[in-house]
N, C-alpha and C positions, 0 to 999 in steps of 0.2 A: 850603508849610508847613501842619500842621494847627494848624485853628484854633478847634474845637472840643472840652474835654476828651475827649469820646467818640473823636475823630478821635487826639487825643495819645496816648491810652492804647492805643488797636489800630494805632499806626503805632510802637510802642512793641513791644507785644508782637510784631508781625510781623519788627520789626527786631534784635532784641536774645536773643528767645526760640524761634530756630531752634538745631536741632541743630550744625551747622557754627562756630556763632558760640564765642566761648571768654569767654561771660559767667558771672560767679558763680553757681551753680545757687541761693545764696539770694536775689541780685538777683531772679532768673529769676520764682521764685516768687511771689514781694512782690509783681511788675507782676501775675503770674494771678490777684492777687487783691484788685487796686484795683479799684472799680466804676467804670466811667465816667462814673456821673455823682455820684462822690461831691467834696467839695473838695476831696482829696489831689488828683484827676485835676484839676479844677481850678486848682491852685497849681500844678501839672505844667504846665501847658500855659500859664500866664501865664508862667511862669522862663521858659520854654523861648524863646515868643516874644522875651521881652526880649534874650536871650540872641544869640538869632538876628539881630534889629535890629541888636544891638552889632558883629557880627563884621562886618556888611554897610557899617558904614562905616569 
């Protein structure tokens, strides 16, 4: 799991923002243009954790 916003936001765009994939092209977008190290990527990547944790038990 990434664990750093910088880590969230490019396993984010590597994931979701490939051609094949059948993501929103405004989702798409939005991610191209979080910085990694702004707080959205960081509240991004706290959710995500938590999210994560929850499923696992």
């Amino acid at each position: 799991m990434p664990d750093r916003p910088e880590s969230v936001v490019r396993h984010l765009l590597e994931y979701f923002c490939r051609p094949e994939r059948d993501f929103p092209a405004a989702l798409q977008r939005g991610l191209r243009f979080v910085s990694p190290t702004s707080k959205t990527a960081q509240m991004i990547s706290k959710k995500m954790g938590n999210n994560i944790k929850k499923m696992t038990k």
